[in-house]
MARLO-115648 format. One record per residue: residue number from 0; residue in one letter; z, y negated, x negated of N, C-alpha, C, O, CB in turn. Coordinates in pm, whole numbers, plus 50000, padded with zeros to 5 digits. Each point is the difference from the previous one (the first is absolute). Glycine has a CB too. Layout:
BEGIN
NUM; a; Z; Y; X; Z; Y; X; Z; Y; X; Z; Y; X; Z; Y; X
...
***
This chain:
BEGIN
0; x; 80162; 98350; 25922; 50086; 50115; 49981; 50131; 49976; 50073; 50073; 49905; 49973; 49820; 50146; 49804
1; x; 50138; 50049; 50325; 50130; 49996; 50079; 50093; 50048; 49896; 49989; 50090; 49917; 49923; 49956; 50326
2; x; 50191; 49864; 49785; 50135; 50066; 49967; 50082; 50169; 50012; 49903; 50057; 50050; 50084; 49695; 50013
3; x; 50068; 50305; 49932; 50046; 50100; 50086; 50145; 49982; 50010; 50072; 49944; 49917; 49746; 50211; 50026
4; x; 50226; 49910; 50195; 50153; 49965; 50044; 50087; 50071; 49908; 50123; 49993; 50006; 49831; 49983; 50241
5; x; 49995; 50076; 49688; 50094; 50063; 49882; 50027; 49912; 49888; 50109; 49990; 49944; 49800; 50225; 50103
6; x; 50007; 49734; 49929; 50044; 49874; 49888; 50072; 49887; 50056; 50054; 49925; 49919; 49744; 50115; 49957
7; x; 50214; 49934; 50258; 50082; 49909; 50076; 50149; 50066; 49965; 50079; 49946; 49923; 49728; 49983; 50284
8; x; 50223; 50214; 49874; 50092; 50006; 50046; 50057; 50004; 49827; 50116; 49960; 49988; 49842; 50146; 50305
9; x; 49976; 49934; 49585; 50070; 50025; 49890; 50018; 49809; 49967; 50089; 49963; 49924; 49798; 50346; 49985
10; x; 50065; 49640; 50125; 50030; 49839; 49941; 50118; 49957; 50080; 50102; 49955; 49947; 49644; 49965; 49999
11; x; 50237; 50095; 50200; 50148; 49974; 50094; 50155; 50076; 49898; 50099; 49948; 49952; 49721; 50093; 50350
12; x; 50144; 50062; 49701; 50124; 50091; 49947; 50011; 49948; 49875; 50116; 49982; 49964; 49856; 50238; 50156
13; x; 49933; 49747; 49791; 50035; 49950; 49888; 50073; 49862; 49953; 50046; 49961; 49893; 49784; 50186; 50109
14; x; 50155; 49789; 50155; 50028; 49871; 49978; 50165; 50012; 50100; 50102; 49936; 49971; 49586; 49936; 49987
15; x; 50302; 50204; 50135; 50148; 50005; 50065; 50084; 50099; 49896; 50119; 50012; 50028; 49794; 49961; 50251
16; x; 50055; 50074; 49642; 50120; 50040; 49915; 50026; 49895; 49877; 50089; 50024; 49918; 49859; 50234; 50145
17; x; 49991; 49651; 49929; 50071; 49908; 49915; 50161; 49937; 50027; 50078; 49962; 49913; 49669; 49991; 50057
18; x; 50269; 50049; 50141; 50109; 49969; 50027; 50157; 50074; 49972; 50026; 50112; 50045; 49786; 49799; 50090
19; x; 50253; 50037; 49811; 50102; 50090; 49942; 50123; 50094; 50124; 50079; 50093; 49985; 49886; 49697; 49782
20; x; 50003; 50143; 50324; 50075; 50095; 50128; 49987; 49911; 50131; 49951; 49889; 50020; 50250; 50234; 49819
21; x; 49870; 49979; 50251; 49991; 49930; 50172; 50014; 49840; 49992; 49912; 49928; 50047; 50226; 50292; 50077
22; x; 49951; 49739; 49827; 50029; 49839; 50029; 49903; 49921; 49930; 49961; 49891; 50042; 50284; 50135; 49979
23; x; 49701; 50045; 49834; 49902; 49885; 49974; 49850; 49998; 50017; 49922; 49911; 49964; 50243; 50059; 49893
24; x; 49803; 50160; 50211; 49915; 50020; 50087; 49994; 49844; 50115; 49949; 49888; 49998; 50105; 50417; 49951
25; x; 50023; 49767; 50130; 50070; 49907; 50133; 49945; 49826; 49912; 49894; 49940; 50017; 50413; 50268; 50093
26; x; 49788; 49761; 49817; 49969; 49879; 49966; 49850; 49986; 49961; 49920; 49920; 50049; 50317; 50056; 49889
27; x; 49742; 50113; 49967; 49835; 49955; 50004; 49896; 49959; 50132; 49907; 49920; 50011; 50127; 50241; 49801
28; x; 50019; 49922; 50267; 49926; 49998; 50139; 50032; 49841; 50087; 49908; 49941; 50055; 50127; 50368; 49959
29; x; 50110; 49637; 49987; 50028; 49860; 50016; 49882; 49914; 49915; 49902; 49931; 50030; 50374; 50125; 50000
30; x; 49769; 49974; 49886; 49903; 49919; 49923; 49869; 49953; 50058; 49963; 49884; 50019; 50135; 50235; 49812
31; x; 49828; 50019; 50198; 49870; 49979; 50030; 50017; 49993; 50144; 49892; 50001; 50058; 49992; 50111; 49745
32; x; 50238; 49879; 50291; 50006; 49924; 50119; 49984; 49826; 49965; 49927; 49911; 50042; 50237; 50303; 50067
33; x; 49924; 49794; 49810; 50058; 49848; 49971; 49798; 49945; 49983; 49966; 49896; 50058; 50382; 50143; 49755
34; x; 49588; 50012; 50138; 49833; 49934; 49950; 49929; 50014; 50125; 49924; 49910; 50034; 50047; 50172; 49704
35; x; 50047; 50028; 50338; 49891; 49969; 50103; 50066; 49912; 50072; 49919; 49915; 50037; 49958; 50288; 49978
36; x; 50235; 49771; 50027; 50051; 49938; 50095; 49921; 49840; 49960; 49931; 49933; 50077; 50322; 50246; 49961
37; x; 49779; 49790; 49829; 49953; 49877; 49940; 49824; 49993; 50009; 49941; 49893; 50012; 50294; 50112; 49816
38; x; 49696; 50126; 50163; 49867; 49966; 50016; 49958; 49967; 50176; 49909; 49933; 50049; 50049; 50231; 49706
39; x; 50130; 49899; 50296; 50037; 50002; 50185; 49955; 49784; 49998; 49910; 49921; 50029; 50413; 50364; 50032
40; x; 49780; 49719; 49896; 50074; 49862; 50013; 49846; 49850; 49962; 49961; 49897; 50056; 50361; 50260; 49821
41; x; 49648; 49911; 50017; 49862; 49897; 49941; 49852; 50036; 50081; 49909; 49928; 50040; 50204; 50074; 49684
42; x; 49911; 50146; 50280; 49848; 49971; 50069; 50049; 49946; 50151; 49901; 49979; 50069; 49933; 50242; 49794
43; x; 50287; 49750; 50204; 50030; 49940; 50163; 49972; 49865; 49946; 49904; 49936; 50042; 50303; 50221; 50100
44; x; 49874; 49794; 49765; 49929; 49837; 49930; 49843; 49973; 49995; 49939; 49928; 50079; 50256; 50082; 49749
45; x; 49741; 50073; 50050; 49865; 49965; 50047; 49927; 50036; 50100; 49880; 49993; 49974; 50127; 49990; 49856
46; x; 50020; 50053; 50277; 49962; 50012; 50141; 50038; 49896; 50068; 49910; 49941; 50060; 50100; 50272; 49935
47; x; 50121; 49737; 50017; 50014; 49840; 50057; 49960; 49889; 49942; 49981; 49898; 50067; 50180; 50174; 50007
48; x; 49822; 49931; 49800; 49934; 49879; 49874; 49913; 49996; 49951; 49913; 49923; 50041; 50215; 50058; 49903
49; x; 49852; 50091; 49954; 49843; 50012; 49980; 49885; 50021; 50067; 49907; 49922; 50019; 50189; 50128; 49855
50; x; 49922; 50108; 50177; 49880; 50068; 50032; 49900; 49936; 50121; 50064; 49983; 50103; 50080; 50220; 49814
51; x; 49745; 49765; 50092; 49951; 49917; 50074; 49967; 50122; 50157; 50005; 49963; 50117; 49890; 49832; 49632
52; x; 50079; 50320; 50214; 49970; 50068; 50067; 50129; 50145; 49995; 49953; 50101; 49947; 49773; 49765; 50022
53; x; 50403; 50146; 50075; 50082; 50139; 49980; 49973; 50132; 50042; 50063; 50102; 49971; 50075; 49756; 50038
54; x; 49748; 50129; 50071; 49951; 50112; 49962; 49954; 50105; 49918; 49981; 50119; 50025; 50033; 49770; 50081
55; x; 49966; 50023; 49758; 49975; 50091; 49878; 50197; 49999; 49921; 50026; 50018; 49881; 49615; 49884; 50068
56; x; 50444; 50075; 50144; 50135; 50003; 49888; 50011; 50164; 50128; 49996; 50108; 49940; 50173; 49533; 49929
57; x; 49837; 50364; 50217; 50061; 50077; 50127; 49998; 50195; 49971; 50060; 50095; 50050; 49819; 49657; 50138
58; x; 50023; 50231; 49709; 49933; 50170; 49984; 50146; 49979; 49863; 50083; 50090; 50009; 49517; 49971; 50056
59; x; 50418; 49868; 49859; 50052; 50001; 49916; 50201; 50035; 50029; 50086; 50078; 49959; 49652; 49761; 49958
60; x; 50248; 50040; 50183; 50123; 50013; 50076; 50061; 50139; 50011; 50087; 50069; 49946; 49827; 49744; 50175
61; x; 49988; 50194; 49988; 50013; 50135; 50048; 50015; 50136; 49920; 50029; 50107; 50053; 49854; 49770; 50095
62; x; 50093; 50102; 49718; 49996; 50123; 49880; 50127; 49959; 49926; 50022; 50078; 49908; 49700; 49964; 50048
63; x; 50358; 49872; 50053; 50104; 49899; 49913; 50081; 50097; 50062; 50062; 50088; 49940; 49886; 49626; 50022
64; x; 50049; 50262; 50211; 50097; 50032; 50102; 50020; 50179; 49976; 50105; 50063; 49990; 49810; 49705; 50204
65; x; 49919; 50291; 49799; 50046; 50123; 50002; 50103; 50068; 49865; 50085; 50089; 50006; 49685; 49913; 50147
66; x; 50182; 49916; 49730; 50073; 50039; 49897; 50094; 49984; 49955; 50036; 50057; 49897; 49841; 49954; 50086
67; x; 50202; 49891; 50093; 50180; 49950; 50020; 50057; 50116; 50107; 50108; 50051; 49969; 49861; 49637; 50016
68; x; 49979; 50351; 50120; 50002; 50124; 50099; 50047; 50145; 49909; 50104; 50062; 50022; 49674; 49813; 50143
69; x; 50128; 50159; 49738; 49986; 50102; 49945; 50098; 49959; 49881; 50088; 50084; 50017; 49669; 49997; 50080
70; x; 50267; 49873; 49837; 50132; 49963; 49906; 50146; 50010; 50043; 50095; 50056; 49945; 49751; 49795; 49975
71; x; 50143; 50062; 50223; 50109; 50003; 50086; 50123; 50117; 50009; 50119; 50015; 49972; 49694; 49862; 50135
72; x; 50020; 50227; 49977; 50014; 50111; 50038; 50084; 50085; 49847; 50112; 50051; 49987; 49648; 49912; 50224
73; x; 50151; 50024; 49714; 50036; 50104; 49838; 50101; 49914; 49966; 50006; 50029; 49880; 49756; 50074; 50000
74; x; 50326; 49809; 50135; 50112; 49971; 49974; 50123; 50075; 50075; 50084; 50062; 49933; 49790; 49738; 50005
75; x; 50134; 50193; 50208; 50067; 50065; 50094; 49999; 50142; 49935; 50105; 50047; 49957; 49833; 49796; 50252
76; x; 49932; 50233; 49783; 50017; 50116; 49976; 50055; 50025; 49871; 50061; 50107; 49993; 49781; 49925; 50157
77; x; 50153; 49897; 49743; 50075; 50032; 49855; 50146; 49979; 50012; 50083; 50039; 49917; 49719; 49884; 49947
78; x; 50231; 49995; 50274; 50157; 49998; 50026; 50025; 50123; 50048; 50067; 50082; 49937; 49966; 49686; 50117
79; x; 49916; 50257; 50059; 50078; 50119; 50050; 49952; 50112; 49956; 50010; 50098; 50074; 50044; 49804; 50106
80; x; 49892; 50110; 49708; 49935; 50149; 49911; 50179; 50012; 49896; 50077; 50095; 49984; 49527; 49840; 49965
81; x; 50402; 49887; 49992; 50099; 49976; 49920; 50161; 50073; 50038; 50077; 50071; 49935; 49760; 49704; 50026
82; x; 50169; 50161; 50197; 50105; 50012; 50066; 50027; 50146; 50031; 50114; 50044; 50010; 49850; 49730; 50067
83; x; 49933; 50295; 49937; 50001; 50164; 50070; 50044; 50072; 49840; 50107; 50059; 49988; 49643; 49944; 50257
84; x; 50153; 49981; 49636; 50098; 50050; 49886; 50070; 49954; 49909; 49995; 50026; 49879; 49896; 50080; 50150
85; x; 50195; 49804; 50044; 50185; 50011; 49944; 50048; 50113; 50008; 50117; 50021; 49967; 49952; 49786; 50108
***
């Protein structure tokens, strides 16, 4: 049984209005910079240390990277959404 994008977009909205306004939004979003950056950081470790083969860390990498990208991005934009209504 598929999901439907309607129960997504109501779980997103349900979960971005927890936040009590622009700034602690913003910080929440650090936050979850501050974790991927750190998951960034361990799977580059077990790719130089552990992993016997990094080809199975690289697909992972690469999804770490996109989702620090997309946080990034929704940080910038909650600034200057912030900044435009003062």
């Amino acid at each position: 049984m598929k999901p439907s994008n309607q129960y997504f977009g109501y779980e997103r909205d349900a979960h971005a209005s927890r936040a009590k306004s622009t700034a602690d939004f913003i910080n929440k979003l650090k936050i979850v910079e501050e974790e991927a950056d750190e998951a960034i950081y361990w799977l580059e470790l077990f790719k130089e240390v552990l992993i016997p083969n990094p080809r199975e860390i690289k697909p992972l990498n690469k999804e770490a990277n996109e989702v620090l990208a997309i946080i990034v991005t929704s940080i910038k934009t909650a600034r200057k959404n912030k900044a435009r209504n003062r």
